[in-house]
N, C-alpha and C positions, 0 to 999 in steps of 0.2 A: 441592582448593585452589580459592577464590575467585577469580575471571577475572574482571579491570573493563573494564567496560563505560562507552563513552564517547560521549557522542551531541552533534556538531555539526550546524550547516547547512550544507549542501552549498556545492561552491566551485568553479570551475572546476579541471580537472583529474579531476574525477571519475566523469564521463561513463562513462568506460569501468568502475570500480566498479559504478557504478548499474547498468550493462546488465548486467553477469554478474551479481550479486544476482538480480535480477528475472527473468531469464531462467532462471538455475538452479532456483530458485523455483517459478515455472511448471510446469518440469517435471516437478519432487519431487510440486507439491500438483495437476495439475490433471490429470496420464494417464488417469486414468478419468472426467473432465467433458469435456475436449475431445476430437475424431478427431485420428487421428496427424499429416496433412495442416495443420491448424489451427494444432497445438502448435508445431509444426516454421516454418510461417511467423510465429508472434507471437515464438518463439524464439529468432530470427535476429539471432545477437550486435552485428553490423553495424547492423542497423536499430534494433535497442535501443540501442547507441551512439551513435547520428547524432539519433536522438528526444531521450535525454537531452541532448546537447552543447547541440540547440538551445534547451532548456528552461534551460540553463544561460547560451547565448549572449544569448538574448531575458529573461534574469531574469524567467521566469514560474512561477508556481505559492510554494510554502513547502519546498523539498524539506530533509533529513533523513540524516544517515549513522551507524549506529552502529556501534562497532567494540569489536571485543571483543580485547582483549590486543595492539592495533594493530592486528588484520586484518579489514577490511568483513565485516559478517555482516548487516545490520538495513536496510532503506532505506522510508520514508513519502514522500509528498508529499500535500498539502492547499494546496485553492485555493477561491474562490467558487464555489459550486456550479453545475455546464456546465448542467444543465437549465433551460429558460427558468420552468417551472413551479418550480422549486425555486430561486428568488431570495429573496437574502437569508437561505440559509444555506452554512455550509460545507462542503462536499465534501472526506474522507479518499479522495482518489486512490486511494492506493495505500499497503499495509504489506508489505512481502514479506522474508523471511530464510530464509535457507540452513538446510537440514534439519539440517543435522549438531550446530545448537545448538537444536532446537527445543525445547517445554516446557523452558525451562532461565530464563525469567523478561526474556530481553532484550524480546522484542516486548509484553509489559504495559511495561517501561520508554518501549519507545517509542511507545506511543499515551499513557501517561500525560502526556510531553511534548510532546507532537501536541494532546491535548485540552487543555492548559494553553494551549499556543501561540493556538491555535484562540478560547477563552475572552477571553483577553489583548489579542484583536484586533477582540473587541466582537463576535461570535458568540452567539446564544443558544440556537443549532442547530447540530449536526452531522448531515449524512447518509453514507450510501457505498452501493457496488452490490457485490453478493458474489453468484457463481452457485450457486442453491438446492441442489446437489449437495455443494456443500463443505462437508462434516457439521464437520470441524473448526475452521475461520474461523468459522462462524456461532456456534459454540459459543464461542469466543476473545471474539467483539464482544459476546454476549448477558452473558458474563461480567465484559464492560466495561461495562454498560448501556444498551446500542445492543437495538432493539427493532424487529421486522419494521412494516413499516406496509402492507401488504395489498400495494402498486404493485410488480409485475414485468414485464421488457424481456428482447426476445432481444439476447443478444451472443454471436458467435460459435457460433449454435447450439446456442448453451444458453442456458438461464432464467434471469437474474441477478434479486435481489430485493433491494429497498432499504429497508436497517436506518436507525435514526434515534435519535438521543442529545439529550437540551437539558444543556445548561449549567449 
């Protein structure tokens, strides 16, 4: 049976969606990129809730909720891009959903709507950072047509590398 999928922008009240997406997330896709120590503090249901609320209280960034048959499964955010070298494009923060619907077609839905968004708001760039370990995101964005551009950063002890899309 086909399960709809339904993707607004984010609203107050959601904070705590956001955080358990993202956090469950993490931990489904990143046990063998980060140390246990690591996972465990970015994890931290509380602090991921308190980060979102403000992100919600201060109306910053583009954030994103998709859900699937009513219940949060999907979460993006995209903002102007935080590196001062990388002015004037935009930055996909973040895609993260819960393993239990993965390959099942929702996160191509929502970067489709992220990159339309993105487009729409006079972007003729997107960028994002994805740690070079994560053989299946890079595979995801490559197959969006996001393209490694040689620049990689430590975060968190691992290698993140920064893919790049135009419009």
């Amino acid at each position: 049976m086909e399960m709809e999928a339904v993707i607004r922008k984010v609203q107050q009240g959601d904070a705590s969606k956001l955080a358990y997406i993202q956090t469950e997330s993490w931990k489904a896709a990143f046990t063998s990129i980060l140390d246990a120590e690591t996972l465990t503090k970015c994890t931290n249901i509380e602090r991921a809730t308190s980060m979102y609320q403000r992100l919600l209280d201060e109306n910053k960034g583009n954030g994103y909720l998709l859900t699937v048959d009513g219940k949060p499964h999907c979460i993006a955010y995209w903002d102007a891009a935080r590196d001062s070298e990388l002015v004037g494009k935009a930055e996909l923060i973040c895609i993260h959903s819960l393993s239990d619907n993965w390959h099942k077609g929702y996160g191509s839905q929502m970067m489709d709507r992220v990159l339309m968004d993105i487009k729409n708001s006079g972007y003729s760039e997107v960028v994002l950072w994805v740690f070079r370990d994560n053989l299946p995101a890079r595979a995801f964005y490559e197959k969006k047509g996001f393209a490694m551009t040689g620049i990689s950063k430590l975060a968190f002890d691992a290698e993140e590398v920064l893919y790049s899309k135009r419009l």
